[in-house]
C-alpha positions as a Markdown table, in Angstrom:
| # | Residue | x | y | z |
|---|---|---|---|---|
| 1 | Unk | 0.0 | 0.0 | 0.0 |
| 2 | Unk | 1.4 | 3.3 | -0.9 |
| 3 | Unk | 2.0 | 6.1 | 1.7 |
| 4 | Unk | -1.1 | 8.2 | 0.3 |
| 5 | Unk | -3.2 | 5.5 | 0.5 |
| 6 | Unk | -1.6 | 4.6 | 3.8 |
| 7 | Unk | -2.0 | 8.3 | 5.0 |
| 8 | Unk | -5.7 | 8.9 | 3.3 |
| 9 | Unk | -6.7 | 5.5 | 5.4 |
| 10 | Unk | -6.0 | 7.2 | 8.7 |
| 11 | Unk | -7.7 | 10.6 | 8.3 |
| 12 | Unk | -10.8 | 11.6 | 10.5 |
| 13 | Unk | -12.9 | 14.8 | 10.1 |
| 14 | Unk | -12.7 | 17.4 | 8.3 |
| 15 | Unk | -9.1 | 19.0 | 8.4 |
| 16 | Unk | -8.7 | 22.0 | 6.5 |
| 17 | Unk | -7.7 | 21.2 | 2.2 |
| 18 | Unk | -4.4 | 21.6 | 0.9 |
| 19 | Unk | -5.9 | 24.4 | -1.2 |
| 20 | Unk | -6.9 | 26.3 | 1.9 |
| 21 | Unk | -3.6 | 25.2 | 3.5 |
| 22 | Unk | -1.5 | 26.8 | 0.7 |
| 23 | Unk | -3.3 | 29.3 | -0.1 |
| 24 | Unk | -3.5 | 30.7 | 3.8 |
| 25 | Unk | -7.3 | 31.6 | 3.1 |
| 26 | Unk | -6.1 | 35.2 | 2.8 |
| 27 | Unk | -5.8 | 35.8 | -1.6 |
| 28 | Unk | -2.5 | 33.7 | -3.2 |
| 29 | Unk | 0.0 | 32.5 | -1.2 |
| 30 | Unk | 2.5 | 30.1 | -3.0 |
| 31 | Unk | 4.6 | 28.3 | 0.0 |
| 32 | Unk | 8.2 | 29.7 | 0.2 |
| 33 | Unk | 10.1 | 26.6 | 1.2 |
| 34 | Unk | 10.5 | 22.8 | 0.5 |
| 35 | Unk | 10.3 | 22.8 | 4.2 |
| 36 | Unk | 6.0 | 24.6 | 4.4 |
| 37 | Unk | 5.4 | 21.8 | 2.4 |
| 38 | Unk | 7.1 | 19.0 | 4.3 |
| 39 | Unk | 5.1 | 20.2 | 7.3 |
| 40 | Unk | 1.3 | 20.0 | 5.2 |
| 41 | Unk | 2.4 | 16.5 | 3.8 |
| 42 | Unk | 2.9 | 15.8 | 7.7 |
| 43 | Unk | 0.1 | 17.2 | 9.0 |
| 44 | Unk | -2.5 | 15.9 | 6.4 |
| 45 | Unk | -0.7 | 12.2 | 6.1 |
| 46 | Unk | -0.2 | 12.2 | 2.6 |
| 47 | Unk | 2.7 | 12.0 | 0.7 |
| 48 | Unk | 4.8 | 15.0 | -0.1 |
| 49 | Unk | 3.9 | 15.0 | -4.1 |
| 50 | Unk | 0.2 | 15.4 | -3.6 |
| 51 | Unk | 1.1 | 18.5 | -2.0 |
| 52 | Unk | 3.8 | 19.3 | -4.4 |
| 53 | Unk | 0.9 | 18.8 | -7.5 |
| 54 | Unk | -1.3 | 20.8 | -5.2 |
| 55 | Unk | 0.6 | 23.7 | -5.3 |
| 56 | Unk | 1.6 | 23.9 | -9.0 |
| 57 | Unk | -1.4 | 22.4 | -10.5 |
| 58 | Unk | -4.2 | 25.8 | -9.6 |
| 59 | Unk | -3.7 | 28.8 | -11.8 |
| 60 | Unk | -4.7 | 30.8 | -8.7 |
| 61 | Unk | -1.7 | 29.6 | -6.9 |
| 62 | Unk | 1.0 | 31.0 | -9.1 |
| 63 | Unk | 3.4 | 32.7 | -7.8 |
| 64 | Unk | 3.2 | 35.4 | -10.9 |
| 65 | Unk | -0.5 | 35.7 | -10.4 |
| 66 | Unk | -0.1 | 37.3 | -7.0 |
| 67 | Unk | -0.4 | 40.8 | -7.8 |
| 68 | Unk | -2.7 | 40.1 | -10.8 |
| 69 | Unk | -6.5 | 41.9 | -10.5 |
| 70 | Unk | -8.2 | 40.4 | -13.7 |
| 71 | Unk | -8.2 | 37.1 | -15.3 |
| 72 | Unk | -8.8 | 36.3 | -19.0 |
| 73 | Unk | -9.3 | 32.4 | -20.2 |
| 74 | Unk | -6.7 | 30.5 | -22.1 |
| 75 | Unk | -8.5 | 27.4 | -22.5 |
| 76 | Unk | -8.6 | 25.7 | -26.1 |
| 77 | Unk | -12.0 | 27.1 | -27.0 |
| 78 | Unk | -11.0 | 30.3 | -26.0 |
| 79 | Unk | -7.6 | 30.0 | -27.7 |
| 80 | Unk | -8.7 | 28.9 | -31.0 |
| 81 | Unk | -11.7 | 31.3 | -31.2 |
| 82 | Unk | -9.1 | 34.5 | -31.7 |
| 83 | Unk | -10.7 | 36.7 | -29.5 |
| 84 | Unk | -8.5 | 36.8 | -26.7 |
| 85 | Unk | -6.2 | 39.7 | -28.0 |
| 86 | Unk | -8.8 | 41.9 | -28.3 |
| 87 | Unk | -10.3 | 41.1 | -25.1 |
| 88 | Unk | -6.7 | 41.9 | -23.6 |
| 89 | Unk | -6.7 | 45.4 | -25.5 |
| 90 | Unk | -10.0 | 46.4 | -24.2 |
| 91 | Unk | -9.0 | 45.2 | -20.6 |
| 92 | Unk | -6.0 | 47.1 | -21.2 |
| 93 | Unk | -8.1 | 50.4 | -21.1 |
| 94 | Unk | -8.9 | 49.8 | -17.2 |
| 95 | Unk | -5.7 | 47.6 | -16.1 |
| 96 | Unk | -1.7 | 47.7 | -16.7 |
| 97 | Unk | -0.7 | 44.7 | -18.2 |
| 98 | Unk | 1.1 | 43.4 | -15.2 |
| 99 | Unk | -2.4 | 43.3 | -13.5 |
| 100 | Unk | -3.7 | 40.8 | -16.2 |
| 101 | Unk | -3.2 | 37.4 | -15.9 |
| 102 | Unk | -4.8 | 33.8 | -17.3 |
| 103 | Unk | -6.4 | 31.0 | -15.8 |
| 104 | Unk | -7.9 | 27.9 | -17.7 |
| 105 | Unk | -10.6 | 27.4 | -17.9 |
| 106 | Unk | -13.7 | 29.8 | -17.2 |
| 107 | Unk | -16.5 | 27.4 | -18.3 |
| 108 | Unk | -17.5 | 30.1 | -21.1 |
| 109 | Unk | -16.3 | 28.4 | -24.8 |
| 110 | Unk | -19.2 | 29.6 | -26.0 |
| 111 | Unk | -18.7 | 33.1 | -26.0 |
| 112 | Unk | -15.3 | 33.2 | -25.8 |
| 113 | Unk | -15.0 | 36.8 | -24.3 |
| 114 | Unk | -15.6 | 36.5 | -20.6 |
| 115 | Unk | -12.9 | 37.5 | -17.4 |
| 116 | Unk | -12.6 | 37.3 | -13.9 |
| 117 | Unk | -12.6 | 40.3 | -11.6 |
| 118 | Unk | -13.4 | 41.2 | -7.6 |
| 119 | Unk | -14.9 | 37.5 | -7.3 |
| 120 | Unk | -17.3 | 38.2 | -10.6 |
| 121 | Unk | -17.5 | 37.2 | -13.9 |
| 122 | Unk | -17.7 | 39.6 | -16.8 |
| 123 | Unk | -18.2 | 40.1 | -20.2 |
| 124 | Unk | -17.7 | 43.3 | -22.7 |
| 125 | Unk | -21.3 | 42.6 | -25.0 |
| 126 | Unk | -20.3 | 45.7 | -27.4 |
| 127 | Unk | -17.9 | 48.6 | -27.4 |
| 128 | Unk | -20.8 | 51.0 | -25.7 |
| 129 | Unk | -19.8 | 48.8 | -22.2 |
| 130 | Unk | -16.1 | 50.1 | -22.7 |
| 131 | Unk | -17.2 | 53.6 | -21.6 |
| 132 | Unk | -19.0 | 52.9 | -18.1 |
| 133 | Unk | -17.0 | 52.2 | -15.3 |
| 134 | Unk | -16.0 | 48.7 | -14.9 |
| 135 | Unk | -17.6 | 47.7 | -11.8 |
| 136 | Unk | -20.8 | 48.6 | -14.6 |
| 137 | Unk | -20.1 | 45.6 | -17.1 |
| 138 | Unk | -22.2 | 43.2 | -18.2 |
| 139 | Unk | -22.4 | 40.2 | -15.2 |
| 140 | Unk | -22.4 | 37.0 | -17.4 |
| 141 | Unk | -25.9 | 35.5 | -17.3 |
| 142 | Unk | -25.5 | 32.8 | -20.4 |
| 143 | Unk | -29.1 | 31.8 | -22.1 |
| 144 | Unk | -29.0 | 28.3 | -22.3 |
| 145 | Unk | -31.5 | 26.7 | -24.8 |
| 146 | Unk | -33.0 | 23.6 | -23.1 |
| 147 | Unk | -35.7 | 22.8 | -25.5 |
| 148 | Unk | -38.3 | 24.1 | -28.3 |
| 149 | Unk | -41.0 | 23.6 | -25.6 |
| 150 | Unk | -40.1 | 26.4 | -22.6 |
| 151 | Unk | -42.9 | 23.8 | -20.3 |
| 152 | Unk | -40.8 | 20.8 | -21.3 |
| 153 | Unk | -37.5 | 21.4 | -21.1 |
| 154 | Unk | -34.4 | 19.0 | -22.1 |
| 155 | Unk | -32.6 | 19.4 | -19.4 |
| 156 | Unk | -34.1 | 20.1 | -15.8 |
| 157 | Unk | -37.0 | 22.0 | -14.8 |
| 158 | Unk | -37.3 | 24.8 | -12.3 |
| 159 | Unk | -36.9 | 23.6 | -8.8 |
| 160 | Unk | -40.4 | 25.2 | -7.2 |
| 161 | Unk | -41.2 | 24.8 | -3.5 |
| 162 | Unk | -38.3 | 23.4 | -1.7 |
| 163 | Unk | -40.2 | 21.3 | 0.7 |
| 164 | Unk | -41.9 | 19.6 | -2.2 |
| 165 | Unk | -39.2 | 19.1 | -4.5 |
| 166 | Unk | -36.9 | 17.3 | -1.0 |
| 167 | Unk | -40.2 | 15.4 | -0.4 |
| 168 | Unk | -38.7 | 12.1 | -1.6 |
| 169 | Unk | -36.3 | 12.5 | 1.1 |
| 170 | Unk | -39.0 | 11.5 | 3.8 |
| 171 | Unk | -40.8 | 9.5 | 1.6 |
| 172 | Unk | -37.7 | 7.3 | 1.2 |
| 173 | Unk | -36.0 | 7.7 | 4.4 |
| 174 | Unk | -37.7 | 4.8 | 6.3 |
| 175 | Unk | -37.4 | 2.5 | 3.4 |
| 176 | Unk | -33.5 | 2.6 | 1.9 |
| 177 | Unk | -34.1 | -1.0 | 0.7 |
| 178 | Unk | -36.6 | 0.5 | -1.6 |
| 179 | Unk | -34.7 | 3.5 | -2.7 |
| 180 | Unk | -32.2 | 1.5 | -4.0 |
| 181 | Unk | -34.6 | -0.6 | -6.1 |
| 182 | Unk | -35.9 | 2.3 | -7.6 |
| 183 | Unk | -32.5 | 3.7 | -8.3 |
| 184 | Unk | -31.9 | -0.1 | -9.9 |
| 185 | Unk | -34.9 | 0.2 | -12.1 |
| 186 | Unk | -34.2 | 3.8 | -13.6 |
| 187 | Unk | -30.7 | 2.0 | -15.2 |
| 188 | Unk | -29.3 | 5.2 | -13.9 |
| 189 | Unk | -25.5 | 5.2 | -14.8 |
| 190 | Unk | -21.9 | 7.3 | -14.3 |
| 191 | Unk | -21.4 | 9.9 | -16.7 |
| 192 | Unk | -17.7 | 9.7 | -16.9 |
| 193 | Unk | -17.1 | 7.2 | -19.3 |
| 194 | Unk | -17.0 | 4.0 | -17.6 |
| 195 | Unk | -21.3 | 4.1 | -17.6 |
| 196 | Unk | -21.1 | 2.5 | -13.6 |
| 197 | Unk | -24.2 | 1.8 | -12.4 |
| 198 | Unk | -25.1 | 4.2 | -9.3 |
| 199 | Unk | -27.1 | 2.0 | -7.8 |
| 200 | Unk | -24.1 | -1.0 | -7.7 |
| 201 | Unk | -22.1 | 2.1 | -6.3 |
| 202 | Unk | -25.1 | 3.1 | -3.3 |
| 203 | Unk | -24.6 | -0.8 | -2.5 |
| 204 | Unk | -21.3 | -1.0 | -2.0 |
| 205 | Unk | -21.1 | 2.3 | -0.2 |
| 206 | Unk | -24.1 | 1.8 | 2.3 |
| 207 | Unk | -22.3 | -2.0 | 3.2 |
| 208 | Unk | -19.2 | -0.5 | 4.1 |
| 209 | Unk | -18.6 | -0.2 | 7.3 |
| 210 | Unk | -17.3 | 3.2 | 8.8 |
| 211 | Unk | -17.3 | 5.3 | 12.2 |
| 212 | Unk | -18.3 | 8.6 | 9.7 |
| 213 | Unk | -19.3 | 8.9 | 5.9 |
| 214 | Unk | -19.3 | 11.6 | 3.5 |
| 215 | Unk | -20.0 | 12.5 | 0.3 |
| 216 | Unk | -18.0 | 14.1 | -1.9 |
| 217 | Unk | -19.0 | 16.5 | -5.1 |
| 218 | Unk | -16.1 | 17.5 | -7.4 |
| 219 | Unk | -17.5 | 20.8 | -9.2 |
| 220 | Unk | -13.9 | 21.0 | -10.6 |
| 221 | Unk | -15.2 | 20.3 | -14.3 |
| 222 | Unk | -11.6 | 21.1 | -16.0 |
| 223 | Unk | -12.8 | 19.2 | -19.4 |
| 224 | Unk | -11.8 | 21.3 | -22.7 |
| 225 | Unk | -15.4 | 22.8 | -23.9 |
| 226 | Unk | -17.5 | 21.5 | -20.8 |
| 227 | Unk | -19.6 | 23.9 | -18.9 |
| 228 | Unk | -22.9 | 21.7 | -18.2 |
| 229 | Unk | -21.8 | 21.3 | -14.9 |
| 230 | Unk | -21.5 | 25.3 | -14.7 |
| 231 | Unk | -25.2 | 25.2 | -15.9 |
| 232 | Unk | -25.9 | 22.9 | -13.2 |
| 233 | Unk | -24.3 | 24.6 | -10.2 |
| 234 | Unk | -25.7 | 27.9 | -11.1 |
| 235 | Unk | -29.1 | 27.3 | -12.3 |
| 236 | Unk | -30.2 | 24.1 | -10.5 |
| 237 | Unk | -28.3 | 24.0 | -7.5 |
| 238 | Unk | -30.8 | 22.1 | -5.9 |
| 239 | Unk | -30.8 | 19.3 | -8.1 |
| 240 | Unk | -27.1 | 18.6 | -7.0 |
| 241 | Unk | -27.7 | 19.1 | -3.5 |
| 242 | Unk | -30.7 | 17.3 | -3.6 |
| 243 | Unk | -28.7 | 14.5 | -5.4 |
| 244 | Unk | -26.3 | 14.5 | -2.7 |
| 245 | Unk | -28.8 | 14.2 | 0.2 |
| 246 | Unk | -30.0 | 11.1 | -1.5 |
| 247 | Unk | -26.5 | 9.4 | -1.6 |
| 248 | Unk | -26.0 | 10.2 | 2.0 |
| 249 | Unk | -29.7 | 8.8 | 3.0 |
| 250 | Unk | -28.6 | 5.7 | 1.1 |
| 251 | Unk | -25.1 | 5.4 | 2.4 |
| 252 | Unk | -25.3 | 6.4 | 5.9 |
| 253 | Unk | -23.3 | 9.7 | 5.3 |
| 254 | Unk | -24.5 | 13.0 | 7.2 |
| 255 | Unk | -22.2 | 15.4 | 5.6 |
| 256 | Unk | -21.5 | 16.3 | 2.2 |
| 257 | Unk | -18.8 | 18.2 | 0.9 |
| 258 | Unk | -18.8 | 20.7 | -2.4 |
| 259 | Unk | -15.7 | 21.3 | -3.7 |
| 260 | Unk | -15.9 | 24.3 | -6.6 |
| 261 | Unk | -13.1 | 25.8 | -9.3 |
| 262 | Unk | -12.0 | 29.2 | -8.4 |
| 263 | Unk | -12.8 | 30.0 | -11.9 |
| 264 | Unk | -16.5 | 29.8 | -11.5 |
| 265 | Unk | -17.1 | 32.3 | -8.6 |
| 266 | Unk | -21.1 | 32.6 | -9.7 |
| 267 | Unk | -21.3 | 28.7 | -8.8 |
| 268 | Unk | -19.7 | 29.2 | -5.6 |
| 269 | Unk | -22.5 | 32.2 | -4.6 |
| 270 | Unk | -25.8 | 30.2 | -6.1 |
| 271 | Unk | -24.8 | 26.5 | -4.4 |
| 272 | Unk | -24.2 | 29.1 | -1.1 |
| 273 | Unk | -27.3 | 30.8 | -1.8 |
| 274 | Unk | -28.8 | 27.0 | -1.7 |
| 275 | Unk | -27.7 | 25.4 | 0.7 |
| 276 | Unk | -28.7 | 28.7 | 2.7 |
| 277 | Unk | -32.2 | 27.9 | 2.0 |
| 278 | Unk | -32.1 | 24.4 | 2.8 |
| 279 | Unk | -30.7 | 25.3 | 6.4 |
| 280 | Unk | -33.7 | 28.1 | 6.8 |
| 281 | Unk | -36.3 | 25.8 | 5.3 |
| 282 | Unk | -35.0 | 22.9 | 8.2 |
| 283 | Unk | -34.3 | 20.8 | 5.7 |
| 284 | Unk | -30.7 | 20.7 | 5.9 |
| 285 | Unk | -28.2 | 21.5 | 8.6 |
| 286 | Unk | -28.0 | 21.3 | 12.4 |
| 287 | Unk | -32.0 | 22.5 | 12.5 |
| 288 | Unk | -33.1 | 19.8 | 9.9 |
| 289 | Unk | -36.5 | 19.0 | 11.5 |
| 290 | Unk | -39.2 | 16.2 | 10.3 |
| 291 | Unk | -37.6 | 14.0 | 7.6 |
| 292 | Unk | -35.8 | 11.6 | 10.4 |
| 293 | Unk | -32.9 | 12.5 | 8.5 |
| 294 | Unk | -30.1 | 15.1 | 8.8 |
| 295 | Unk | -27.9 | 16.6 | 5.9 |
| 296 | Unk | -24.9 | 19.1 | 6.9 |
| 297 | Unk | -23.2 | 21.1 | 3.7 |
| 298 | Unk | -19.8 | 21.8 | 3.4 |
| 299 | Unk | -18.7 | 24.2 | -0.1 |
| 300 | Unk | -14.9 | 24.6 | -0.6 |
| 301 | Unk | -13.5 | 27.0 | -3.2 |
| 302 | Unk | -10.6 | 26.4 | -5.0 |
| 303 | Unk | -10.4 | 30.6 | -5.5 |
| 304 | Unk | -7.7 | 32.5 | -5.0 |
| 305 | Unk | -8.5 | 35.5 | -7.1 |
């Protein structure tokens, strides 16, 4: 058994990530010695080149992005779609061009033109922005088109009352047997290439045997030209939380951890804004009240910007 392995098998709780660790919590903070990252190998029990790739892996961790104040992509879609250089030259009309830097990617290959500034992402529409201030630019707010019929859409419909759309929770709660046959019948299946069946994964997760569970989202998305999990996180936010509650009913976990890309800071604000409501509605969180069964969120952001 390797050392990280070794190291992961003896963790408890919820010690703070290496991002957070690096990064000091307090803007971009790349670690100044062999020996800082010695210590947070140490401390976390894993092995020193996790930490290593950990601190040369996020763009918002580099050391010459320290002073930057705006971020442009330069992802592939981005790249290829030639609009970066002029992007730069309008940017250049508010910022120096040390205070511009890159990150990859910003989940927006299909418009090409969007940065990063103060924790927001922004977008020049047309030249007439390029006058107003810009704290007055455009916020990105992408039209996705979901279907020909606005009442049936492809995708995922609106989320509605809260306490209906987590009924299933309750319904379901007493019975875990039968959730998982449900889950069974629907065929549903992994999306990231193997096609595992989710059900076979509840199964094995609910029989092992552990003091504490948790589940675990990774919002990173870092795929070339992907940005349906950007759709997801800010425009149905509930359906991943809500997908999350079910895997912990299932599993026996009571805690679920988000972990979100720096690069999309209007994910980290709706999935905040949710889990928010799910703690005021008693649904989630140390007042969760009526469902016999008790969800805590937990969102960690990768940002550094």
């Amino acid at each position: 058994m390797s050392k990280n392995l070794r190291g992961l098998s003896e963790r408890k709780g919820l010690n703070p990530g290496l991002f957070e660790e690096i990064s000091g919590n307090a803007g971009i903070k790349r670690p100044d010695s062999q020996e800082l990252l010695d210590k947070i190998a140490e401390r976390s029990l894993v092995g020193k080149s996790s930490v290593l790739a950990v601190s040369t892996f996020y763009d918002f961790l580099r050391e010459e992005h320290a002073s930057k104040k705006v971020f442009i992509c330069d992802g592939t879609a981005c790249l290829t779609s030639g609009k970066q250089k002029k992007l730069k030259d309008d940017l250049l009309g508010f910022f120096d061009e040390d205070d511009i830097g890159t990150v990859t990617c910003l989940g927006h290959c299909h418009s090409n033109n969007a940065f990063i500034h103060d924790h927001k992402t922004l977008i020049f529409e047309d030249n007439v922005n390029l006058k107003k201030p810009l704290a007055d630019s455009e916020s990105v707010s992408p039209k996705f088109f979901t279907a020909t019929n606005a009442n049936n859409p492809a995708l995922l419909g609106e989320t509605g009352d809260i306490h209906e759309y987590y009924r299933l929770l309750s319904d379901y709660s007493s019975d875990i047997d039968k959730a998982i046959e449900e889950i069974l019948k629907s065929g549903l299946r992994g999306r990231g290439g193997a096609g595992f069946s989710y059900s076979a994964k509840k199964q094995a997760s609910r029989s092992a045997v552990a003091h504490k569970k948790y589940v675990v989202c990774n919002a990173d998305e870092g795929d070339p030209g992907a940005f349906s999990d950007k759709w997801l996180l800010e425009e149905r936010p509930h359906s991943v939380l809500f997908g999350m509650m079910v895997s912990g009913m299932i599993t026996g976990a009571d805690t679920g951890i988000i972990y979100i890309r720096g690069e999309y800071p209007e994910a980290v604000k709706s999935v905040k804004k949710a889990v928010k409501q799910l703690e005021d509605a008693g649904i989630a969180g140390a007042g969760c009240r009526g469902s016999g069964f008790c969800f805590e969120f937990h969102t960690v952001e990768g940002m550094g910007a």
